[in-house]
Structure formats: structure tokens, C-alpha cells
VEXSE-694360 format. One record per residue: residue in one letter; x, y, z of N, C-alpha, C, O in turn. Coordinates in steps of 0.02 Angstrom, whole numbers, padded with zeros to 5 digits, always signed. Layout:
aXYZXYZXYZXYZ;...
END
This chain:
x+00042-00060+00000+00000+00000+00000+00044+00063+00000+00099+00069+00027;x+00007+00109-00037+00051+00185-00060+00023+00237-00011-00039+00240-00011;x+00051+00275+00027+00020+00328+00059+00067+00371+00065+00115+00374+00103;x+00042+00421+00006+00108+00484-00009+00111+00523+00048+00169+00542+00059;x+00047+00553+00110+00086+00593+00146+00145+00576+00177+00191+00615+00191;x+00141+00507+00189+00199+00483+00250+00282+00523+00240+00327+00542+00278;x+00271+00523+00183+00329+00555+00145+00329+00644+00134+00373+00684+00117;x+00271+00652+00149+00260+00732+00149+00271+00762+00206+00238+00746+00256;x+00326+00819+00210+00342+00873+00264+00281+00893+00276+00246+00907+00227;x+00250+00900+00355+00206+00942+00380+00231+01011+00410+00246+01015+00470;x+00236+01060+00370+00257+01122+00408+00216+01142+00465+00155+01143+00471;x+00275+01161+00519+00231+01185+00581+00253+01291+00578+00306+01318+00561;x+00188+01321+00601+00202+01386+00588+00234+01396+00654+00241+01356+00700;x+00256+01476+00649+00252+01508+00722+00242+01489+00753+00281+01455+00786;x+00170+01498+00765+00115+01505+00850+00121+01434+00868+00112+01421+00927;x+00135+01378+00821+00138+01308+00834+00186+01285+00871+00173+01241+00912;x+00262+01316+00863+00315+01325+00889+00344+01327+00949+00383+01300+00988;x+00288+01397+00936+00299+01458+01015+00261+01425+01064+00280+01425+01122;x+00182+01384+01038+00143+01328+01076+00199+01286+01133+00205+01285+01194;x+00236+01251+01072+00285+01200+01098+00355+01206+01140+00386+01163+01170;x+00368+01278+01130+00410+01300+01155+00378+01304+01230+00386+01246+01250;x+00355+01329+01265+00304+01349+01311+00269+01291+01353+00264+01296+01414;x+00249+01244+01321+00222+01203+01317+00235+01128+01341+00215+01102+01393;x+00284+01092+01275+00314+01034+01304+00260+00989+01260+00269+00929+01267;x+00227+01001+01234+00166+00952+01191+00123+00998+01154+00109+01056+01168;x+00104+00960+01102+00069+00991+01057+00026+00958+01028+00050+00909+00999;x-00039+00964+01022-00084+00908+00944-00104+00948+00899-00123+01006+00896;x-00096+00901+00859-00104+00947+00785-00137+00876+00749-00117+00818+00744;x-00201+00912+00726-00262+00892+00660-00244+00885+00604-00211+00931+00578;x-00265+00802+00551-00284+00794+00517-00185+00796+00474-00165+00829+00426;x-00152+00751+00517-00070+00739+00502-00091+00685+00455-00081+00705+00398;x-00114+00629+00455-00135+00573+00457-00213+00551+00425-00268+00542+00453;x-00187+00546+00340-00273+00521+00310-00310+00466+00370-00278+00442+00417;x-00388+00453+00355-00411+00424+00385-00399+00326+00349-00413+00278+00385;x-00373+00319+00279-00359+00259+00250-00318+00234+00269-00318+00174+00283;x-00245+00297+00277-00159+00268+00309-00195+00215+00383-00184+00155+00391;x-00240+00259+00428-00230+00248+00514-00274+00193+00496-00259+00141+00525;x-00328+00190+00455-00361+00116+00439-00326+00060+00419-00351+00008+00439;x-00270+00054+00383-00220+00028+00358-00180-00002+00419-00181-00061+00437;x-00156+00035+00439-00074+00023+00514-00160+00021+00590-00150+00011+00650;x-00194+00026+00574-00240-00023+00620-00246-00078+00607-00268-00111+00654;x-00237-00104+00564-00272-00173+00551-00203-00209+00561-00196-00253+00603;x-00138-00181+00504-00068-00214+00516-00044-00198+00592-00021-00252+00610;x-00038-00164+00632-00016-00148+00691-00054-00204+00764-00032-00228+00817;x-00124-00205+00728-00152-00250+00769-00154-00315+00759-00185-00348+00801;x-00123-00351+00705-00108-00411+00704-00029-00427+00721-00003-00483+00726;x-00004-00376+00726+00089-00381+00773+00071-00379+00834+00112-00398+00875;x+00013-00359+00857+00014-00347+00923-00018-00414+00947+00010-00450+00988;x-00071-00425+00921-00115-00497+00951-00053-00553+00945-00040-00594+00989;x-00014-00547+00873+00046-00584+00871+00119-00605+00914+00156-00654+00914;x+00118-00540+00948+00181-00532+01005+00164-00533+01081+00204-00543+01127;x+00091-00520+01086+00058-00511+01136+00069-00570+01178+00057-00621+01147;x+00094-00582+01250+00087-00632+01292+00064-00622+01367+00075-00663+01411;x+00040-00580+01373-00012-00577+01433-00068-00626+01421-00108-00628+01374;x-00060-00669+01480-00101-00694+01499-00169-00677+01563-00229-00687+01566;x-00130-00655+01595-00152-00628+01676-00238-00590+01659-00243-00531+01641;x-00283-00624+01666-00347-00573+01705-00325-00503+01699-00276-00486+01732;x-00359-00455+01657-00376-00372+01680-00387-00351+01749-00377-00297+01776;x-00411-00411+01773-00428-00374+01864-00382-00402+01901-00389-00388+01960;x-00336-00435+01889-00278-00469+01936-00212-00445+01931-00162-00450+01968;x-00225-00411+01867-00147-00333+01855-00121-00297+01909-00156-00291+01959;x-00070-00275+01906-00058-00215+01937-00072-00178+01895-00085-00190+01836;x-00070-00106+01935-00092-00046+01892-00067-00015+01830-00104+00009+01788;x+00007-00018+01825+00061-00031+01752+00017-00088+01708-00008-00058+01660;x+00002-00146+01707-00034-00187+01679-00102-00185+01657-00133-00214+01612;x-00117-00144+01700-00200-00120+01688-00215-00066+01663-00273-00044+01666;x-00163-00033+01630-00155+00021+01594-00150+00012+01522-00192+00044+01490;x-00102-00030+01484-00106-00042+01414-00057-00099+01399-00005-00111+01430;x-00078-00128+01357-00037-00183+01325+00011-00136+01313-00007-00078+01304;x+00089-00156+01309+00155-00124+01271+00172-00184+01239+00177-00239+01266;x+00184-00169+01165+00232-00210+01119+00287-00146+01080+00275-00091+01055;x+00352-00187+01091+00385-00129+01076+00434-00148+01007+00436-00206+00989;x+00467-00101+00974+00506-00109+00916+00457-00139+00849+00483-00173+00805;x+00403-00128+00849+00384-00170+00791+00419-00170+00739+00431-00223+00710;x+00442-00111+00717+00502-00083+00639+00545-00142+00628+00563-00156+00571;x+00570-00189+00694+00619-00224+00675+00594-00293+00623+00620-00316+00572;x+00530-00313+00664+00526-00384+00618+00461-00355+00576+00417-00397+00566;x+00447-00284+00547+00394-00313+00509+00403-00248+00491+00396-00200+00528;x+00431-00248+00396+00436-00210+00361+00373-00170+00337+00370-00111+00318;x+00308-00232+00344+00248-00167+00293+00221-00136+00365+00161-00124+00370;x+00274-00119+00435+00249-00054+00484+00302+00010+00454+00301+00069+00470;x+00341-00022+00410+00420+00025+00429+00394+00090+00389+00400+00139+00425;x+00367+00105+00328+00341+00164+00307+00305+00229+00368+00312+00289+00380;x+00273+00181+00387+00234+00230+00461+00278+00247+00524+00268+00297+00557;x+00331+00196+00538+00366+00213+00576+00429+00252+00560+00464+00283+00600;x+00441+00243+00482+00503+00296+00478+00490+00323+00441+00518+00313+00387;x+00438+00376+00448+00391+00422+00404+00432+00483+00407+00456+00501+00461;x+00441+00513+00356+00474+00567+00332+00434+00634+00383+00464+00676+00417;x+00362+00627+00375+00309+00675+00377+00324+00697+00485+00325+00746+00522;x+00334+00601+00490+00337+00628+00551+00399+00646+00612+00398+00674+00667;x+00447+00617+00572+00517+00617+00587+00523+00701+00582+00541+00728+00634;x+00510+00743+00527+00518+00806+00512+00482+00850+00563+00502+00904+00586;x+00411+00809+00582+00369+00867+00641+00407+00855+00704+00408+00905+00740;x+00440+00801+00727+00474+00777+00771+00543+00853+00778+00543+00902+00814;x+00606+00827+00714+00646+00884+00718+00628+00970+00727+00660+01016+00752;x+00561+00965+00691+00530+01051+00692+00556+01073+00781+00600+01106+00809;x+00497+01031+00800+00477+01054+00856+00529+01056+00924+00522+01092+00974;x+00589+01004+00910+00632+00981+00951+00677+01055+00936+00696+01090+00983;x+00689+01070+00871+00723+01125+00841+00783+01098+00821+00812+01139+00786;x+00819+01043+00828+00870+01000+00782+00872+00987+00713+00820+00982+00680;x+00930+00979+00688+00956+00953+00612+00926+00891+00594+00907+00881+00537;x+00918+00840+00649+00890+00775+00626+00877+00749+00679+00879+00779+00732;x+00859+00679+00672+00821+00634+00748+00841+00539+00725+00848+00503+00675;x+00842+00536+00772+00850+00459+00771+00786+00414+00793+00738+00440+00822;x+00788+00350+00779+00735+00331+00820+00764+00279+00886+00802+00230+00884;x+00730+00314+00944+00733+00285+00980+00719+00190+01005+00754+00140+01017;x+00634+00210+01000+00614+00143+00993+00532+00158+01002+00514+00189+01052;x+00486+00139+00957+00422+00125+00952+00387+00086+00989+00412+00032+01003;x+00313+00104+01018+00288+00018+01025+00225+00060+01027+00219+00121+01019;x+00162-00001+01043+00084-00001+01019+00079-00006+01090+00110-00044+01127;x+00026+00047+01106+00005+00018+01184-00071+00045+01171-00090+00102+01157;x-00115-00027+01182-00160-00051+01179-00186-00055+01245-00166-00095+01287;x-00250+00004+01260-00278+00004+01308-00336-00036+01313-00381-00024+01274;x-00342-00085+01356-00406-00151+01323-00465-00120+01351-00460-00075+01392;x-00534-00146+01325-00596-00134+01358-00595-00131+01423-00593-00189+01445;x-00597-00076+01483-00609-00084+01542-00556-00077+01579-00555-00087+01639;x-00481-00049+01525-00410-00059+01568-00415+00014+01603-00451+00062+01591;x-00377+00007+01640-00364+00080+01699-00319+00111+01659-00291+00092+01608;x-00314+00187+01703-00288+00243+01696-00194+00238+01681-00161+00214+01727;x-00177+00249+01651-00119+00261+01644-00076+00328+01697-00065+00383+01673;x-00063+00314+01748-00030+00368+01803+00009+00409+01761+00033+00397+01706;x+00011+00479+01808+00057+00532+01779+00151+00485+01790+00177+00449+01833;x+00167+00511+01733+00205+00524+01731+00269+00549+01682+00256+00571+01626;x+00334+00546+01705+00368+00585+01635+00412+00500+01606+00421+00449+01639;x+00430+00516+01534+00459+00447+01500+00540+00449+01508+00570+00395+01508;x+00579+00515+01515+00624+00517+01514+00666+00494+01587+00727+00491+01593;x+00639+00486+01614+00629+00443+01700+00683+00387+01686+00735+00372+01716;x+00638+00351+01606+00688+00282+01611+00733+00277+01545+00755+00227+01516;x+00739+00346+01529+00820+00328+01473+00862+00361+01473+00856+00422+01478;x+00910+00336+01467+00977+00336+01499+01031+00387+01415+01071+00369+01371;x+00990+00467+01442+01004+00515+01360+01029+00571+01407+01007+00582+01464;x+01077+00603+01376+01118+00650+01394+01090+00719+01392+01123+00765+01416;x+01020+00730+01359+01021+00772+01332+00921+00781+01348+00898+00741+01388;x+00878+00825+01321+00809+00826+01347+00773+00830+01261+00716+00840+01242;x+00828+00820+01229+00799+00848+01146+00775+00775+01155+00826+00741+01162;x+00732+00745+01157+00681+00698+01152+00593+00719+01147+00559+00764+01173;x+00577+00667+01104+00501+00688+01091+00468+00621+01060+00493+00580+01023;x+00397+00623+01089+00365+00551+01085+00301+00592+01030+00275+00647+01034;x+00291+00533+00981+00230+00542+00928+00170+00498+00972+00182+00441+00991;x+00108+00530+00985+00071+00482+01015+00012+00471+00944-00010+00525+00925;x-00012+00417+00908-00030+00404+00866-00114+00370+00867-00117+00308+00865;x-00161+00397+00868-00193+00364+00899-00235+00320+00824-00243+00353+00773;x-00251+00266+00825-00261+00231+00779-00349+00233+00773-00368+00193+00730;x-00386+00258+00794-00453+00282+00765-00479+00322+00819-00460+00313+00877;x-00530+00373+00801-00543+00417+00852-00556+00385+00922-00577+00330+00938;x-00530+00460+00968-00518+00420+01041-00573+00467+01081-00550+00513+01115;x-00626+00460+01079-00664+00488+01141-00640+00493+01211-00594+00454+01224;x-00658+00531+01258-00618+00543+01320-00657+00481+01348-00615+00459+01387;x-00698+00448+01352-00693+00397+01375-00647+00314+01371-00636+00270+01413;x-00631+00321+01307-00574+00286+01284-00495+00299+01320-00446+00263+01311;x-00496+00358+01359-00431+00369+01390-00381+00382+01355-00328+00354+01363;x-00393+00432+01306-00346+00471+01291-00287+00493+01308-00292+00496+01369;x-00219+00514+01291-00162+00556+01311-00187+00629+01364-00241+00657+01357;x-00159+00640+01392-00187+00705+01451-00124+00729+01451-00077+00692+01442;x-00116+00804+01463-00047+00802+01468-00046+00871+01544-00100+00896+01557;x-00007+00885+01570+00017+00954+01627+00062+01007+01584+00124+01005+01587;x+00027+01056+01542+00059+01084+01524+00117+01132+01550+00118+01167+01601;x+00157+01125+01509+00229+01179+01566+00251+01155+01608+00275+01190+01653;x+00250+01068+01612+00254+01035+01667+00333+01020+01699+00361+01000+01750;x+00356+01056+01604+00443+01018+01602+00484+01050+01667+00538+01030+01687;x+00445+01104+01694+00483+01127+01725+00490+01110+01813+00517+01143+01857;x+00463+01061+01816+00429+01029+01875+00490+00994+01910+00483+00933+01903;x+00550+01012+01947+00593+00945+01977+00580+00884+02016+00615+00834+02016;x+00502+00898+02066+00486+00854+02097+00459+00799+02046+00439+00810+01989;x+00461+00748+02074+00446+00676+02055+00465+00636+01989+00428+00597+01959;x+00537+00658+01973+00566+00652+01896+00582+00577+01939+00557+00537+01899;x+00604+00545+01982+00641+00488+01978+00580+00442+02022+00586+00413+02076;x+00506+00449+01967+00461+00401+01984+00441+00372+01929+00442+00400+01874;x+00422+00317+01938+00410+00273+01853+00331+00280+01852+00295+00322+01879;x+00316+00226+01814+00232+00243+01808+00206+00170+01881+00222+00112+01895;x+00158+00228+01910+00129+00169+01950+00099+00237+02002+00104+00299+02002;x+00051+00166+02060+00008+00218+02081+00030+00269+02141-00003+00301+02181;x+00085+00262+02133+00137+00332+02199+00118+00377+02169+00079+00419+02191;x+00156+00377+02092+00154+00445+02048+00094+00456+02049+00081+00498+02093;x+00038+00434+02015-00017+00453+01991-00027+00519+02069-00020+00580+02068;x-00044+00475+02122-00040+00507+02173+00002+00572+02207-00021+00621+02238;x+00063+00557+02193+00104+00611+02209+00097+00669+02166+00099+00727+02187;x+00088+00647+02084+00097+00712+02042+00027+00749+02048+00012+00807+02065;x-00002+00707+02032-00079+00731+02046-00063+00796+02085-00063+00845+02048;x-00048+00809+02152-00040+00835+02216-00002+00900+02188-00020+00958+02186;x+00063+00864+02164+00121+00917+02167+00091+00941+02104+00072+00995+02127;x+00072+00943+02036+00049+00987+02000+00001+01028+01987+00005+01079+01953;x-00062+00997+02022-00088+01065+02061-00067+01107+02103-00100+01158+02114;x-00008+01095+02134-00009+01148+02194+00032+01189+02153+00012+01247+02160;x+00097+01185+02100+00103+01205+02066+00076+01254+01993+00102+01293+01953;x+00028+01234+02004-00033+01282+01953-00014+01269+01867-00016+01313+01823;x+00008+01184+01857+00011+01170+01795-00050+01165+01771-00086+01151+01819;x-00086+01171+01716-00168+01146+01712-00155+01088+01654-00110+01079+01612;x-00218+01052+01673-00214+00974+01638-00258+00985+01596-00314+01008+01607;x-00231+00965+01529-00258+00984+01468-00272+00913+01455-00225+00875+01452;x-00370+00878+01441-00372+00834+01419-00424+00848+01361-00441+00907+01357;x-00456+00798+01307-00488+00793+01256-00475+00761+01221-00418+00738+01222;x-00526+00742+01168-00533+00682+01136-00498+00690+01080-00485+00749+01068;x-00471+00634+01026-00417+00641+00976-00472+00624+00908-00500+00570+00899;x-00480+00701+00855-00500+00679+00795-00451+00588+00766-00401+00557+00786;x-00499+00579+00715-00463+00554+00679-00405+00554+00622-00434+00548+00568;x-00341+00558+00614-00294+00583+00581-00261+00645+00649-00211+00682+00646;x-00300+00638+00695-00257+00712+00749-00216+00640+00787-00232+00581+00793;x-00153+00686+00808-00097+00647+00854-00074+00702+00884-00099+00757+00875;x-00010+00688+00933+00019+00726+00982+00073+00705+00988+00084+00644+00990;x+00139+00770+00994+00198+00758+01014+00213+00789+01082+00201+00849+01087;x+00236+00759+01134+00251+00770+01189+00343+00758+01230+00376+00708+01218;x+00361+00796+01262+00438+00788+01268+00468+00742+01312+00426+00711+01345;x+00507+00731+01321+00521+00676+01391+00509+00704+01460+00495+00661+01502;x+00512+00750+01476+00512+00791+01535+00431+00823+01557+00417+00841+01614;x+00387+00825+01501+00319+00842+01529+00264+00776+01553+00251+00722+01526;x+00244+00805+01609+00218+00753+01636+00151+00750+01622+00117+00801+01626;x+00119+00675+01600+00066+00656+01551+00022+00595+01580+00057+00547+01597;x-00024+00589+01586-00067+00536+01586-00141+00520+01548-00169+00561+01512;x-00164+00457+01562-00220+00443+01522-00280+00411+01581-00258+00385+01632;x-00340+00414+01570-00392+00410+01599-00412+00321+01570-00382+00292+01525;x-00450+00302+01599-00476+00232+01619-00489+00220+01525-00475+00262+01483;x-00511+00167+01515-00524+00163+01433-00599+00136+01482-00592+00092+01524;x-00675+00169+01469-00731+00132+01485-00787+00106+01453-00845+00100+01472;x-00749+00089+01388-00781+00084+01330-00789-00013+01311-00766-00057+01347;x-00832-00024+01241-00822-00101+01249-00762-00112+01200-00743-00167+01180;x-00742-00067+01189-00683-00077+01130-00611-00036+01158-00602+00011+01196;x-00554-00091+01109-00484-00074+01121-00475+00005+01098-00494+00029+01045;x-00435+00042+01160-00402+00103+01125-00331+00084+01099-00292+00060+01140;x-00312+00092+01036-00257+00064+01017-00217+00146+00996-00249+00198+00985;x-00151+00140+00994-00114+00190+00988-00036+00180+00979-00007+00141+01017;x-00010+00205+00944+00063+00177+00900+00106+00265+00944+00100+00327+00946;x+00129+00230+00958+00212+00281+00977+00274+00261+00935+00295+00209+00909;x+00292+00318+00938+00357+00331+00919+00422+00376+00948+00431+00436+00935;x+00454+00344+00978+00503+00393+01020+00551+00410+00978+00579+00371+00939;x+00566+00498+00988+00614+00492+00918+00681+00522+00989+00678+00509+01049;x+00733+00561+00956+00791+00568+00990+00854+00643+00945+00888+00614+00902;x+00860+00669+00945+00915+00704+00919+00972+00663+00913+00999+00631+00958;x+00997+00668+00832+01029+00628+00791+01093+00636+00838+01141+00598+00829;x+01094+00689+00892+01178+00694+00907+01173+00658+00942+01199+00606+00923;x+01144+00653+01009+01098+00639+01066+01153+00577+01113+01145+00521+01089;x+01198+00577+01166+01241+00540+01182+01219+00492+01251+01175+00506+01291;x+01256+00443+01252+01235+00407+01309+01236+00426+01371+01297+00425+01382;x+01215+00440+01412+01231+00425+01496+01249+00397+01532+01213+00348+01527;x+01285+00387+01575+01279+00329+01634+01209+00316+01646+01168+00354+01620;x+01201+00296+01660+01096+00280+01692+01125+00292+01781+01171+00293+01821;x+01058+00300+01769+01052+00310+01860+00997+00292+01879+00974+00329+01922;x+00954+00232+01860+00914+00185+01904+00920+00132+01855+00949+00144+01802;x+00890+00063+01872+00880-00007+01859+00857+00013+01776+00902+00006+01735;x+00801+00033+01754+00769+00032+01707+00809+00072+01639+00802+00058+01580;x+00859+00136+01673+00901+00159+01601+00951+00085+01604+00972+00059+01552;x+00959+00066+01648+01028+00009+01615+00965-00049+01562+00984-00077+01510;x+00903-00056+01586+00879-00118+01544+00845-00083+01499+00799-00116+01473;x+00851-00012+01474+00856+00028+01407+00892+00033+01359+00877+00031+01299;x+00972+00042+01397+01021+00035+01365+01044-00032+01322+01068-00031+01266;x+01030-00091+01365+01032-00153+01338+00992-00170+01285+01017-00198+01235;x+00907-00151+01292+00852-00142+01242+00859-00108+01188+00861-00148+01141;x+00866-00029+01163+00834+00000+01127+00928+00032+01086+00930+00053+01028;x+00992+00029+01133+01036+00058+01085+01111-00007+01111+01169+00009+01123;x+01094-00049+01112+01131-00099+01138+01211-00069+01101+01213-00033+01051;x+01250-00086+01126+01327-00085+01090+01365+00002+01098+01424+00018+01093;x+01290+00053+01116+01333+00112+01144+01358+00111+01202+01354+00078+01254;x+01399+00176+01171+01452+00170+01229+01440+00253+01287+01439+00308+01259;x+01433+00249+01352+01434+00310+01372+01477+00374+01364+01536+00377+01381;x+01446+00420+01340+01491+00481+01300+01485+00488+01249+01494+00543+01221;x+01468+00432+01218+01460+00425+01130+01395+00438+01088+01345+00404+01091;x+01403+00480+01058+01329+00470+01014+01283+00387+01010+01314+00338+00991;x+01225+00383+01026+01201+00333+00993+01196+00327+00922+01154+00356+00887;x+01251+00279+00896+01229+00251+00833+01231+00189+00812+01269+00169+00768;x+01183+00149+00848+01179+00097+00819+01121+00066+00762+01074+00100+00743;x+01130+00009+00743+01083-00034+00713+01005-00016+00717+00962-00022+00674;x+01002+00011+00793+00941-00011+00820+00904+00081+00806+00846+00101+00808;x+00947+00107+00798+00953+00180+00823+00940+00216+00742+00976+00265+00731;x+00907+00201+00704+00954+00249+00619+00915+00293+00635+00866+00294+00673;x+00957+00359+00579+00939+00420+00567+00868+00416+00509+00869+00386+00455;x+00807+00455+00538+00754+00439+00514+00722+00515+00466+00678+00518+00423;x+00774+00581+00503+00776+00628+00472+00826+00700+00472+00815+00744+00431;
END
């Protein structure tokens, strides 16, 4: 299948910019025909039912579990995703907004919120990778319209600037703690429902969550973490950047640009 935008630059203006600058996230309408997201729904959801190995009861989860299926890297074993995932259109809104020469990809995955799954807790992504740098930015993709009951992306705008609770992962402390600390802070929580063809880029550092899915159907949604092409390793400094490092850029070295295999330049 042919889908010329993927390949088409989406210019972002000014005020879109200055949004993001300010901001830390952005959605922007109608990136994404409604045939492409019909398309990478149907292929995305047979990698996922395919890789999928949860077994466990929805009600016997923990709260990480009861939040969304994660399958991650699809790009690697299944070429008819790789157009969507190393989309020109979106690799380019990625660099706009980051304000870099180019971006790498980090690492993708589908997280599939099932009929009846819980809330996804606040929190920030850059928590668990082990990057030198904050020029990071996540594509949230949502694969057919997402009513706010479906549990949409939510985000704390201006949140990047928040130091409390950066070295919490997702689970129900955070939900709890940020909750607290970003109101008292006077971030406001920007939620609403996602046209179809609308998506959202959000940074590593703003803190984000999603509401219950209470619907009879899957909210499905394709990420893409992208990275600044310079973008160098870290030491890690908890459990989860070292089983990042091993995962998503295996063979770098700390100090060094990521460039590996796993890692190419996408724009």
C-alpha cells in the first residue's frame, strides 16, 4: 500500500512553535489520512495480538498492567509497519519542534488500552532513558478516534519545569504524588478527545497521563520515540536506564553518540 503523505513534510508555523516552546506538547489535526490509520490499524493490530503474551486477568494486574498492553520495536521484524514508523512526515514534525538538524529513532511500540483497562498514572518517559540530553520527543498516534472515555493522552502543560517527582516510574505513587504536586504548582491538565488523523507530540520531561479506557472496545495507539541525531549516552542512574540501554541502543558506549543498528537516522 502507497500513502504519499507519509513522505510529505508537515510544516509547523510560528504560533505552533511558540505553543511548543512553552508548552512541552502539542496536537495537531488531520497529520494522518483516515485510510493510512485504517491501514497500520489493522497491520499494527495483528503484530500486536501476534507478540502479545499476557495472559493474567484485567482485574488481577497491577496498575502498570491495567493500563495498556506495550509491544515494543515493531520496525524491526515487520517491514509493511516500517513506512509509518520511519515516516518522513513525522520524523520532520518531530525535528521542527525539538528544533534540531535530525532525529533518530529511539524505539516505538503499540500500547493497547483493552476494554475496561485503567488509567495510565502521571508520569514523565524520560525517568527511564539513559540520554544525555532533553531533545527527546514522543509521537502519540492514535489509531481511530479516541473519545475521552477511551482514555486518551492528558498532558500538565509547562510541566517540564517541575523537579519534583522526575525519579518516579509509572505506577500508583506517581499518579498520586503528581496529581498533588501539579496542582499545587498551578500546571493545568489539558485533556480531550483525539479527531481522527489528529496525534500529539510530547517531550520527555512533561508530565502526562491517560484516563480509564470505559468503553467495549480497544483504544489502540502507535508511539514513536524519536531522539536528536547527536543525542549521547549516559551513565543511567536507576535499574530501568541500564535495561534501556541493553534494549533500545545496545553496543553504545557512554559519552558517545548513539549510533547503532537499532538507532538509524530517520531525518
Amino acid at each position: 500500500m502507497d500513502f504519499p503523505e507519509l513522505e510529505q513534510v508537515y510544516s509547523l508555523d510560528s504560533t505552533q512553535l511558540d505553543f511548543y516552546r512553552t508548552n512541552q506538547f502539542i496536537k495537531l489535526k488531520a497529520v494522518l489520512e483516515p485510510a493510512t490509520l485504517a491501514f497500520y490499524n489493522e497491520q499494527i493490530s495483528e503484530e500486536v495480538n501476534r507478540r502479545n503474551t499476557t495472559n493474567i486477568p484485567l482485574e488481577e494486574r497491577d496498575t502498570y498492567g491495567k493500563a495498556f498492553l506495550q509491544i515494543m520495536n515493531l520496525w524491526v521484524d515487520n517491514p509493511i509497519l516500517r513506512p509509518l514508523l520511519f515516516s518522513k512526515r513525522l520524523a520532520s514534525l518531530a525535528a521542527q519542534l525539538m528544533e534540531v538538524e535530525g532525529v533518530r529513532m529511539y524505539h516505538d511500540q503499540a500500547l493497547f488500552k483493552e476494554a475496561g483497562g485503567g488509567y495510565t498514572p502521571w508520569h514523565a518517559d524520560q525517568y527511564y532513558w539513559p540520554l544525555d540530553s532533553d531533545k527527546t520527543i514522543t509521537v502519540w498516534i492514535p489509531l481511530q478516534a479516541t473519545p475521552l472515555a477511551m482514555g486518551p493522552l492528558e498532558f500538565s502543560a509547562g510541566s517540564h519545569r517541575l523537579q519534583e517527582g522526575r525519579t518516579l516510574g509509572i505506577s500508583t505513587e506517581s499518579e498520586q504524588l503528581l496529581a498533588k504536586k501539579l496542582r499545587l504548582n498551578d500546571f493545568p491538565q489539558v485533556r480531550g478527545a483525539f479527531d481522527i488523523g489528529e496525534l500529539s507530540f510530547h517531550s520527555g520531561w512533561i508530565f502526562h497521563r491517560a484516563g480509564p479506557n470505559t468503553t467495549d472496545q480497544t483504544r489502540k495507539a502507535m508511539t514513536i520515540i524519536y531522539m536528536d541525531k547527536n543525542i549521547k549516552l549516559k551513565a543511567p542512574t536507576n535499574q530501568n536506564q541500564i535495561a534501556d540501554w541493553q534494549t533500545w541502543c545496545p553496543g553504545a558506549e557512554v559519552g558517545k553518540v548513539i549510533d547503532t543498528p537499532l538507532n538509524p537516522i530517520l531525518f
